[in-house]
N, CA, C and O atoms as a Tinker XYZ file with bonds, in Angstrom:
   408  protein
     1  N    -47.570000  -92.468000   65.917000    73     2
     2  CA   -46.836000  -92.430000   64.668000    64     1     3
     3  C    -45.356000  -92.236000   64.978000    63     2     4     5
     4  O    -45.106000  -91.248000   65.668000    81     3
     5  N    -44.319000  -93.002000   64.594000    73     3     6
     6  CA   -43.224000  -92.973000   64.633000    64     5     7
     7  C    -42.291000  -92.194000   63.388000    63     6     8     9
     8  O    -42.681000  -92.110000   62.224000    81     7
     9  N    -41.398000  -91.822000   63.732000    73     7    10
    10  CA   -40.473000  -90.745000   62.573000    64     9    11
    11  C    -39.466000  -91.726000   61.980000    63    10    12    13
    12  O    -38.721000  -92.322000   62.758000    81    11
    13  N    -39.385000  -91.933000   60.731000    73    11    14
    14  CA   -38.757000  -92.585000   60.162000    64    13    15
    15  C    -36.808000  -92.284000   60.590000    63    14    16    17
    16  O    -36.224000  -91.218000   60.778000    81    15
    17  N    -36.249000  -93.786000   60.616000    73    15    18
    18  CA   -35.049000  -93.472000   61.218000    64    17    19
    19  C    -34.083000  -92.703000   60.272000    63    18    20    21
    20  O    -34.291000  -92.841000   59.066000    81    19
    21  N    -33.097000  -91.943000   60.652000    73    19    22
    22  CA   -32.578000  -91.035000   59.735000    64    21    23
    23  C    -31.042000  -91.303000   60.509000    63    22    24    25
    24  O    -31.016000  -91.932000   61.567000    81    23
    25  N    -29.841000  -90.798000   59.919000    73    23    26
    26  CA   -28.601000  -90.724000   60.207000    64    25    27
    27  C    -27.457000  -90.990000   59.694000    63    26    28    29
    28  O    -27.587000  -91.112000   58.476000    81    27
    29  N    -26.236000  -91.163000   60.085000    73    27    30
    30  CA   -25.534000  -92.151000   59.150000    64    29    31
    31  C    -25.119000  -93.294000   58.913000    63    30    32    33
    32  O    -24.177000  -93.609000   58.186000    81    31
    33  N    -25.852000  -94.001000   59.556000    73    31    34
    34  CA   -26.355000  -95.187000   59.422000    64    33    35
    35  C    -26.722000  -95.634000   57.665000    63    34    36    37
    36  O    -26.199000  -96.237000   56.729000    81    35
    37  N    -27.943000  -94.898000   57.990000    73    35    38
    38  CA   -28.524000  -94.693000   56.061000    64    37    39
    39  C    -28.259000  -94.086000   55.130000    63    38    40    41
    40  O    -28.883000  -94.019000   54.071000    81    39
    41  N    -26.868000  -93.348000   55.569000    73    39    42
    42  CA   -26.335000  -92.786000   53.925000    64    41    43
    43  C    -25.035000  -93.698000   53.856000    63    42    44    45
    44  O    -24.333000  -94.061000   54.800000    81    43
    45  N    -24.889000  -93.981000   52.481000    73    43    46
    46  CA   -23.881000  -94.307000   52.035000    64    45    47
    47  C    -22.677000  -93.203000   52.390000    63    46    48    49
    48  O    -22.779000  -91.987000   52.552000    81    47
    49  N    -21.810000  -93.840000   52.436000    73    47    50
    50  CA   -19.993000  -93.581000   52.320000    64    49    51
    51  C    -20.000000  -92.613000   51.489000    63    50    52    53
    52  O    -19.829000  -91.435000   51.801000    81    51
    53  N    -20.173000  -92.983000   50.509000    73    51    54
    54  CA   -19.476000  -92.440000   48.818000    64    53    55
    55  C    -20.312000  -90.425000   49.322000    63    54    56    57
    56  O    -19.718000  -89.365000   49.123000    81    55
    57  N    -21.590000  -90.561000   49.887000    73    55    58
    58  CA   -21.916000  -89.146000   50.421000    64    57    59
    59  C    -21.205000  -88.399000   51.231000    63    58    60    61
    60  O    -20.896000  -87.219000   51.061000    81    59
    61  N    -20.922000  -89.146000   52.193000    73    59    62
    62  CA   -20.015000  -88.237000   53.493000    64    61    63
    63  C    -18.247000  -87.815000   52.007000    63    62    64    65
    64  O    -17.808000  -86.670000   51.899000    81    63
    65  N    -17.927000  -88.463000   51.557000    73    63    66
    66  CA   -16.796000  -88.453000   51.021000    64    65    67
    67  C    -17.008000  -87.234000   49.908000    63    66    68    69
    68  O    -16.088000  -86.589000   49.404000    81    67
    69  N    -18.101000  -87.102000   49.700000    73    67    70
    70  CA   -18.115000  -86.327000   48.483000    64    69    71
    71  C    -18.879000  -85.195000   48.892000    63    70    72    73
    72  O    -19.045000  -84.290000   48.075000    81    71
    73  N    -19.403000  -85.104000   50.113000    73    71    74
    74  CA   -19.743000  -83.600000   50.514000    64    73    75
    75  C    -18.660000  -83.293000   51.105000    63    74    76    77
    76  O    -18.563000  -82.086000   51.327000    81    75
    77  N    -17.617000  -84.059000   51.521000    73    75    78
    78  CA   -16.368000  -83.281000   52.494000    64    77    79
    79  C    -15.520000  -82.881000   51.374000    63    78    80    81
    80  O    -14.583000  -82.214000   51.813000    81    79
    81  N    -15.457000  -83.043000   49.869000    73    79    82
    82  CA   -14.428000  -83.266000   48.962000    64    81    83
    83  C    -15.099000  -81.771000   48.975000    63    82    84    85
    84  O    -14.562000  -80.854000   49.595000    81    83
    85  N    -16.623000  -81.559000   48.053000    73    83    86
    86  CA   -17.115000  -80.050000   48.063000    64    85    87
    87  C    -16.618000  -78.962000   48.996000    63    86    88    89
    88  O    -16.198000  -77.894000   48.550000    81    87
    89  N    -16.677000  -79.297000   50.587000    73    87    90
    90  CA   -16.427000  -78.525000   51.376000    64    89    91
    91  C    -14.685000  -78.103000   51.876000    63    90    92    93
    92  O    -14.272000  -77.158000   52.549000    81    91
    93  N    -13.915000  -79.307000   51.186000    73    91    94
    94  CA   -12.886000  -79.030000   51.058000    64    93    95
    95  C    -12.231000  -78.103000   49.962000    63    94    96    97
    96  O    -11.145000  -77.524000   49.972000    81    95
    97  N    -13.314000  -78.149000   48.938000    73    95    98
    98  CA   -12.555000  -77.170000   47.516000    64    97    99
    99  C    -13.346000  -75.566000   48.468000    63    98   100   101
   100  O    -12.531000  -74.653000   48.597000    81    99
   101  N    -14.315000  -75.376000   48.865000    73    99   102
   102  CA   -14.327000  -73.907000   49.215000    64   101   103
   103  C    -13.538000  -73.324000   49.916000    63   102   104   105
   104  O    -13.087000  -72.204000   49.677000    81   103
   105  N    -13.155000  -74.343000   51.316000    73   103   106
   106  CA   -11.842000  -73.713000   51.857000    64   105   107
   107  C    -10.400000  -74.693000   51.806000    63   106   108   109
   108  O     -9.753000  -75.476000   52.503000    81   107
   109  N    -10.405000  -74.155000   50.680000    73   107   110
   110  CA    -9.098000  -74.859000   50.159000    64   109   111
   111  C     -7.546000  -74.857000   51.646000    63   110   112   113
   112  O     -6.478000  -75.468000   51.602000    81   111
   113  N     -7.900000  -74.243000   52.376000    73   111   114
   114  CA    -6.644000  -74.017000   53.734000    64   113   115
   115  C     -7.458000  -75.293000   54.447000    63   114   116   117
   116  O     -6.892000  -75.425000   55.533000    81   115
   117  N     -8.153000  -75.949000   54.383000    73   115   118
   118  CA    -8.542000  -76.625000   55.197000    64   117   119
   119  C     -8.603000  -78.690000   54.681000    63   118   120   121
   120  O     -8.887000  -79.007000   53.526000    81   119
   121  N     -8.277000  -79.806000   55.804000    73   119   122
   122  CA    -8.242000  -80.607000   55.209000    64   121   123
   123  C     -9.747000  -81.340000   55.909000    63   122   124   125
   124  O     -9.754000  -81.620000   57.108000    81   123
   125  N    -10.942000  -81.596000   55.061000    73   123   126
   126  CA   -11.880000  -82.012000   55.620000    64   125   127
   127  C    -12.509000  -83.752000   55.653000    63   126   128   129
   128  O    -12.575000  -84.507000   54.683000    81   127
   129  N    -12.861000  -84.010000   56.891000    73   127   130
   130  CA   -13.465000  -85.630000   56.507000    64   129   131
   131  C    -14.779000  -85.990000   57.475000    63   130   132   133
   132  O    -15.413000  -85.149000   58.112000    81   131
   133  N    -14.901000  -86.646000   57.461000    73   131   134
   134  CA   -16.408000  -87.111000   58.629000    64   133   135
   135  C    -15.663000  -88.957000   58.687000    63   134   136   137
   136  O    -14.935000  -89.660000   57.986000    81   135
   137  N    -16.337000  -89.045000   59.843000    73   135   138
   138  CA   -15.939000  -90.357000   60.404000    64   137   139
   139  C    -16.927000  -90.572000   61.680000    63   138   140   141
   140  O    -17.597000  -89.707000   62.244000    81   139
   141  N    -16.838000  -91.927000   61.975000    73   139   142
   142  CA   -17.792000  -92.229000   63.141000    64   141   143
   143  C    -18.182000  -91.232000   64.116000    63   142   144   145
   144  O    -19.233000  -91.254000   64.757000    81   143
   145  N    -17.495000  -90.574000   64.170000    73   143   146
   146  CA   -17.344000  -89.482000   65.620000    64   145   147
   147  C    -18.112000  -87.872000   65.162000    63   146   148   149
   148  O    -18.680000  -87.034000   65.862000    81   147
   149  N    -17.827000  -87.919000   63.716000    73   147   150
   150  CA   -18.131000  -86.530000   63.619000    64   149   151
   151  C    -17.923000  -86.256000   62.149000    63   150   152   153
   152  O    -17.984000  -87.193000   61.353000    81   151
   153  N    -17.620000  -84.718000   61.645000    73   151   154
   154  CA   -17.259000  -84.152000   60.909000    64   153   155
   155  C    -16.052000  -83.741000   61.655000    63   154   156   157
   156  O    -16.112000  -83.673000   62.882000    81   155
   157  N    -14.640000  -83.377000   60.836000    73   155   158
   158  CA   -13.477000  -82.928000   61.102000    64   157   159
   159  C    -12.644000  -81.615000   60.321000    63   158   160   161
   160  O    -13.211000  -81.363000   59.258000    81   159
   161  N    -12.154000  -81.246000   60.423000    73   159   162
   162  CA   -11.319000  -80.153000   59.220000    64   161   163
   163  C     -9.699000  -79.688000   60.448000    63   162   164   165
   164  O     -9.497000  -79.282000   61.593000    81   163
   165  N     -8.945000  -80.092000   59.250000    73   163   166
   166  CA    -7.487000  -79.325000   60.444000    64   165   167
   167  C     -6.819000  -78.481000   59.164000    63   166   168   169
   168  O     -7.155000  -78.585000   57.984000    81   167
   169  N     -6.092000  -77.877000   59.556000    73   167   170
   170  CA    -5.665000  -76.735000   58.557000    64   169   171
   171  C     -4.290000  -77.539000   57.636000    63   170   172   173
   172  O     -3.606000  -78.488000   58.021000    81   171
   173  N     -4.193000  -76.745000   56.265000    73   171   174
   174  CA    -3.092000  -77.313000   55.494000    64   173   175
   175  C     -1.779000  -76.803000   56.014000    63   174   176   177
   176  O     -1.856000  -75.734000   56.619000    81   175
   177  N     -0.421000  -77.426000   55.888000    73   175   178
   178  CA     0.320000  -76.592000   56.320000    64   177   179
   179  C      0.935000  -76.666000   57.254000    63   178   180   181
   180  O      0.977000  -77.828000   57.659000    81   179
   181  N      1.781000  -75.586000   58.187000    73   179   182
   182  CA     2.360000  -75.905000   59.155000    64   181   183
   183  C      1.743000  -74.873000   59.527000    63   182   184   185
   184  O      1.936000  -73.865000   58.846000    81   183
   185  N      0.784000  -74.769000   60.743000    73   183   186
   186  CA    -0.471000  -73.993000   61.212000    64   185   187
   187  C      0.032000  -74.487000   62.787000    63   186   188   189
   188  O      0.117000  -75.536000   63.426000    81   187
   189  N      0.396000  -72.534000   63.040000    73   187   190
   190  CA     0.974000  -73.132000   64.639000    64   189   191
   191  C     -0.325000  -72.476000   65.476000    63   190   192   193
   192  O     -0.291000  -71.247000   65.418000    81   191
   193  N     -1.304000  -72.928000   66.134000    73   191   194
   194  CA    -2.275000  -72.297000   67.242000    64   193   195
   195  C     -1.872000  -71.641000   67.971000    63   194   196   197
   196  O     -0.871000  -72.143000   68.482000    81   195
   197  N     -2.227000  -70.226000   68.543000    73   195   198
   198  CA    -1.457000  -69.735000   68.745000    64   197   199
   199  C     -2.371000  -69.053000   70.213000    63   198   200   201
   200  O     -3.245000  -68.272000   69.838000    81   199
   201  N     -2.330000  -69.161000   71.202000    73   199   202
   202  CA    -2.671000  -69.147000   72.975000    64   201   203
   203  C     -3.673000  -67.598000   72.782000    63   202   204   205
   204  O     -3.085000  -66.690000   72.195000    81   203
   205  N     -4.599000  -67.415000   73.085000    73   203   206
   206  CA    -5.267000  -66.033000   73.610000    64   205   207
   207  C     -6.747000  -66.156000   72.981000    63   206   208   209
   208  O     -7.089000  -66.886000   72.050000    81   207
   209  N     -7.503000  -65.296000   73.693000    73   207   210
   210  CA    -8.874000  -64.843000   72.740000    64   209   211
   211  C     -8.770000  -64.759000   71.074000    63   210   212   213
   212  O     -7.794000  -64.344000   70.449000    81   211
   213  N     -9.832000  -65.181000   70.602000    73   211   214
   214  CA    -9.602000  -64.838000   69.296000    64   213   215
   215  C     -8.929000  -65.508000   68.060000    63   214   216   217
   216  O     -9.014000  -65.287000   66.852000    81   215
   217  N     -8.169000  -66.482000   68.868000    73   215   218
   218  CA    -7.288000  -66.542000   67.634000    64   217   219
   219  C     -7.896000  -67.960000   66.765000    63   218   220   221
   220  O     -8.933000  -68.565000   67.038000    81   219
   221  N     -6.991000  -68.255000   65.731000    73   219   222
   222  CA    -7.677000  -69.271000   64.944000    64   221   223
   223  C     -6.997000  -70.567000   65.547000    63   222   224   225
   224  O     -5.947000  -70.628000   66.186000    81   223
   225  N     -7.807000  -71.527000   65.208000    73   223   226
   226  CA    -7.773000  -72.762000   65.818000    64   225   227
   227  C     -7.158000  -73.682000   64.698000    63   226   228   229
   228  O     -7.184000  -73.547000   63.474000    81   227
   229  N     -6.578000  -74.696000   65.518000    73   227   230
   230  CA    -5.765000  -75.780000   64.323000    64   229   231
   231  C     -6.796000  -76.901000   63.723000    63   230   232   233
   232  O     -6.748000  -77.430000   62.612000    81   231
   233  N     -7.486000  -77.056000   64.489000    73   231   234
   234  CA    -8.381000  -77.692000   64.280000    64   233   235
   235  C     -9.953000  -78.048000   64.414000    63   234   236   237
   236  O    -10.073000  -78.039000   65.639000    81   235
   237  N    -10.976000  -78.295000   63.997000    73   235   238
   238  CA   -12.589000  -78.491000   64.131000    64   237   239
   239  C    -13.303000  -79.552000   64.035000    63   238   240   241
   240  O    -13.150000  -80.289000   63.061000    81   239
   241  N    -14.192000  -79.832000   64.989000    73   239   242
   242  CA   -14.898000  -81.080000   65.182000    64   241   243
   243  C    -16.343000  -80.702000   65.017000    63   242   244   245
   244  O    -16.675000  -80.137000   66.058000    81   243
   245  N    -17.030000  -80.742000   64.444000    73   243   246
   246  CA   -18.734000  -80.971000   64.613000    64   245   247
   247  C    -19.473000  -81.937000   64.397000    63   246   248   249
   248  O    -19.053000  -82.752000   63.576000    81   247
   249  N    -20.837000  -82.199000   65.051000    73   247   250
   250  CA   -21.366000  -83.540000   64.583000    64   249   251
   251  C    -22.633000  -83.580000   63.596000    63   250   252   253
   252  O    -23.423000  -84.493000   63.356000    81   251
   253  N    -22.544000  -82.230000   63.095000    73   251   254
   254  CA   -22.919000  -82.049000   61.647000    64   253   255
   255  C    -22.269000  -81.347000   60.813000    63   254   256   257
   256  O    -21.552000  -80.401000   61.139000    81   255
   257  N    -22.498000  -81.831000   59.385000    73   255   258
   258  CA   -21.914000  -80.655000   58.221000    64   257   259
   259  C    -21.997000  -79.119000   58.046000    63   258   260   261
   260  O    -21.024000  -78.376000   57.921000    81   259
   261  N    -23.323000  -78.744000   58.056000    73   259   262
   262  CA   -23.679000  -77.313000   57.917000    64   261   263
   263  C    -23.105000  -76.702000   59.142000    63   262   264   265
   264  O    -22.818000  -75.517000   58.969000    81   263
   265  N    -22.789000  -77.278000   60.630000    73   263   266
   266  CA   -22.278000  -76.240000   61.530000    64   265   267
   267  C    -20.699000  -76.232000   61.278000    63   266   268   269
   268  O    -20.168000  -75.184000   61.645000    81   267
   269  N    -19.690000  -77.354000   60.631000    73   267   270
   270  CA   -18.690000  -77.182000   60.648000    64   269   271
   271  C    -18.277000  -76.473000   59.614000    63   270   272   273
   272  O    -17.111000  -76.079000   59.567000    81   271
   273  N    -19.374000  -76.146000   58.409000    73   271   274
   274  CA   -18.970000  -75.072000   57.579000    64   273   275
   275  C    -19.607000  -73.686000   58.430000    63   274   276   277
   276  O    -19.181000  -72.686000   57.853000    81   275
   277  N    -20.085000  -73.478000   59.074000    73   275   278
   278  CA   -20.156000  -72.285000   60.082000    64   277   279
   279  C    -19.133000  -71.940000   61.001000    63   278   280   281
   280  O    -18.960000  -70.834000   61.513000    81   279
   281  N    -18.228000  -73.350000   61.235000    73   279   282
   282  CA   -16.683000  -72.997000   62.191000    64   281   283
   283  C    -16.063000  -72.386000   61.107000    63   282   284   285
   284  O    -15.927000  -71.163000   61.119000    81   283
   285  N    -15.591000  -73.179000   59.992000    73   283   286
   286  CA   -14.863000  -72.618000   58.792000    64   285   287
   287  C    -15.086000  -71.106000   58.878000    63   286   288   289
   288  O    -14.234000  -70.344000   59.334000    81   287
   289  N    -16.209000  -70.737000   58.443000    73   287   290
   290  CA   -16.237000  -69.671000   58.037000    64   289   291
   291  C    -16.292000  -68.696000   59.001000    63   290   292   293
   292  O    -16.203000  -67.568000   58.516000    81   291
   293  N    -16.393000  -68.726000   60.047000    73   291   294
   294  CA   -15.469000  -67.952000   61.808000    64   293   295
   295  C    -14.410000  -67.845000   61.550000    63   294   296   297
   296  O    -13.813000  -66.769000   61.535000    81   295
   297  N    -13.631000  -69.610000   61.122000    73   295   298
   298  CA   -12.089000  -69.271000   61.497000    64   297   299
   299  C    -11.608000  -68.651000   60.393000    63   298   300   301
   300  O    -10.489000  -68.173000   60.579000    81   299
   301  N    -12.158000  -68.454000   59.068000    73   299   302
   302  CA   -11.436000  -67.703000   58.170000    64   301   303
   303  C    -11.567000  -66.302000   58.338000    63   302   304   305
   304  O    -10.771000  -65.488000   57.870000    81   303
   305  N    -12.841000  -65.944000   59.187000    73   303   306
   306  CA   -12.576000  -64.666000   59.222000    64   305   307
   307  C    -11.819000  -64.118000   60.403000    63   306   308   309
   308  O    -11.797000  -62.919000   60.682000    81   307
   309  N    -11.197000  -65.064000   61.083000    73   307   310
   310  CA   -10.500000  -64.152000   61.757000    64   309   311
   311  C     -8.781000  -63.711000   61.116000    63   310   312   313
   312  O     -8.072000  -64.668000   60.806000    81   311
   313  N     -8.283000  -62.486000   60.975000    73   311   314
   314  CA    -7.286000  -61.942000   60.503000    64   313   315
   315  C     -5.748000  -62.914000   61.183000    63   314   316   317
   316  O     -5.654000  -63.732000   62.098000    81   315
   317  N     -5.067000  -62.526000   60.543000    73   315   318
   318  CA    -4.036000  -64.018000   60.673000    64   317   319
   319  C     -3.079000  -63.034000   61.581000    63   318   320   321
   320  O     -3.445000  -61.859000   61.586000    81   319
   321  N     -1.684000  -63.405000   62.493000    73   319   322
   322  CA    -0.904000  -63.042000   63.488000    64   321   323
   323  C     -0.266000  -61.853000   62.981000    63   322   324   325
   324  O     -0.828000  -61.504000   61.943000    81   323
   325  N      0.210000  -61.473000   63.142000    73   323   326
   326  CA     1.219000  -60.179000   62.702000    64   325   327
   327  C      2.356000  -60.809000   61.587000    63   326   328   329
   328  O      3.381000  -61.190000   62.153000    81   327
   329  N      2.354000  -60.911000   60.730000    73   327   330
   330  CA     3.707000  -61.064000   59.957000    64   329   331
   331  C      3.437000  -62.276000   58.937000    63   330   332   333
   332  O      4.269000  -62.641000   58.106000    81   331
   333  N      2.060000  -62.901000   59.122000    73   331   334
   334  CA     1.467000  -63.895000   58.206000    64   333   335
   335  C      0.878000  -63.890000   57.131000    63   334   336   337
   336  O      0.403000  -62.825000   56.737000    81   335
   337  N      0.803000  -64.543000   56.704000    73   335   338
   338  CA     0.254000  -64.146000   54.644000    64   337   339
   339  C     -0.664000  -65.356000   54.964000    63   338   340   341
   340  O     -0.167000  -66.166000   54.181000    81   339
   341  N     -1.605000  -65.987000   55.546000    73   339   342
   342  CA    -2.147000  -67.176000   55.459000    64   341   343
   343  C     -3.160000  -67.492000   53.863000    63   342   344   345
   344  O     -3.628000  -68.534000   53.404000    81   343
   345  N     -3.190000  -65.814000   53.286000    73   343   346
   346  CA    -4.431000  -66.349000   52.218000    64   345   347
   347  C     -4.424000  -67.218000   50.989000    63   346   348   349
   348  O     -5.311000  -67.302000   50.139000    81   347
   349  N     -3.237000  -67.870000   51.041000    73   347   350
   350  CA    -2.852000  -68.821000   49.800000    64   349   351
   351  C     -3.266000  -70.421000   50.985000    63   350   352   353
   352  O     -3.189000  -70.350000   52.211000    81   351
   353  N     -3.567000  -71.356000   50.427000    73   351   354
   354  CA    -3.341000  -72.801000   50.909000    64   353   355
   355  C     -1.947000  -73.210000   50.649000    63   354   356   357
   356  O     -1.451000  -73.124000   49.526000    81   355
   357  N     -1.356000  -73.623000   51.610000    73   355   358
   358  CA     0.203000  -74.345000   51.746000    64   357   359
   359  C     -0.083000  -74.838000   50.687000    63   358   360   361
   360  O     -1.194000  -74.818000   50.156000    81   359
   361  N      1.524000  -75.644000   50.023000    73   359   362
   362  CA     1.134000  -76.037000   48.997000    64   361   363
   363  C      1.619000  -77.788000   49.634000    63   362   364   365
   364  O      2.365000  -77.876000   50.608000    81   363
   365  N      1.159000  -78.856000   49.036000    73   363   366
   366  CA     1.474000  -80.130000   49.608000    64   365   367
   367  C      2.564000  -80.598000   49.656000    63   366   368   369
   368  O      3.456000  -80.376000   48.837000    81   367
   369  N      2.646000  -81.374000   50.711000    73   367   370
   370  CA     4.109000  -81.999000   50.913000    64   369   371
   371  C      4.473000  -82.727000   49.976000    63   370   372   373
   372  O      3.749000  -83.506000   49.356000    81   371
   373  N      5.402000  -82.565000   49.836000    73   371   374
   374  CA     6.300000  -83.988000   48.359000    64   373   375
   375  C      7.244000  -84.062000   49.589000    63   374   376   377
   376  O      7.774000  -83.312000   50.408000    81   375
   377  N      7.129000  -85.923000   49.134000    73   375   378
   378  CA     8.575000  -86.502000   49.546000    64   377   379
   379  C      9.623000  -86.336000   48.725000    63   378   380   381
   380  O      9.609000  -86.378000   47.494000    81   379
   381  N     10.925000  -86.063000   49.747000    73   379   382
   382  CA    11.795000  -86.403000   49.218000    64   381   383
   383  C     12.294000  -87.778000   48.341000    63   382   384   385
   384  O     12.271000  -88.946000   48.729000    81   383
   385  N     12.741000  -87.260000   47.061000    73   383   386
   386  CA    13.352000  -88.695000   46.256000    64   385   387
   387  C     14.445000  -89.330000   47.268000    63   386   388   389
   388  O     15.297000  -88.708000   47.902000    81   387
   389  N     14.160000  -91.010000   47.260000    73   387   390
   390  CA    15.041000  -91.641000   47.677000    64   389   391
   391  C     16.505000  -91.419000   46.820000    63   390   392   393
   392  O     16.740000  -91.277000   45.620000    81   391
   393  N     17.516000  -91.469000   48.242000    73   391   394
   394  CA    19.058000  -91.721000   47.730000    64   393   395
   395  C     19.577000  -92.956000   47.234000    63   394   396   397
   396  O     19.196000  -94.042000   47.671000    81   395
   397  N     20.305000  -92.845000   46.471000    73   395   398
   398  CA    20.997000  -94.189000   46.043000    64   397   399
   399  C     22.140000  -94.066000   46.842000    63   398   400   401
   400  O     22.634000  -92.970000   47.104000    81   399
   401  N     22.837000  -95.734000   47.470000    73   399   402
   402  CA    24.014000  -95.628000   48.025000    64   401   403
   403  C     25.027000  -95.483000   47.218000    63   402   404   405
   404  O     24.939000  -96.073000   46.141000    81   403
   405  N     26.108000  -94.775000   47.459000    73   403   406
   406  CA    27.269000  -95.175000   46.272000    64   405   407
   407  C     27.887000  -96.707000   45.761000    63   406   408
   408  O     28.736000  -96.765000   44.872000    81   407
């Protein structure tokens, strides 16, 4: 008896897009997607990594969903550098309005 084939192969798009959209509103500091390679999440912001044990990471790769919401929720609990407020999400970049020449 053979096990029916499973992966992502057989889910639609519109799924991976809309469980990463979910997993993006819980940790709103985080920007999440899945793609051929994996699941992904890098932080909002200007998020500098910062060298030693412990510290939080700029970025996460897993090659499933449920473990990369298990990185998430590591890297949020670890307490942020000395002098950081990280618990708000950056807020998004706006471009600058174009200049007119004189």
């Amino acid at each position: 008896m053979t096990n029916p084939p499973t992966g992502p192969a057989l889910v639609p798009a519109r799924t991976f897009e809309g469980l990463a959209a979910v997993i993006g509103e819980v940790y709103p500091r985080w920007r999440v997607w899945a793609d051929g390679t994996g699941w992904h999440a890098m932080r909002r912001g200007n998020y500098r990594q910062l060298p030693g044990p412990g510290a939080g990471v700029h970025s996460l790769h897993s090659p499933d969903p449920a473990l990369l919401v298990c990185q998430l929720d590591a890297q949020d609990q670890i307490p942020p550098p000395d002098g950081w407020d990280i618990r708000e999400p950056a807020p998004p970049a706006t471009p600058e309005p174009a200049r007119r020449r004189p």
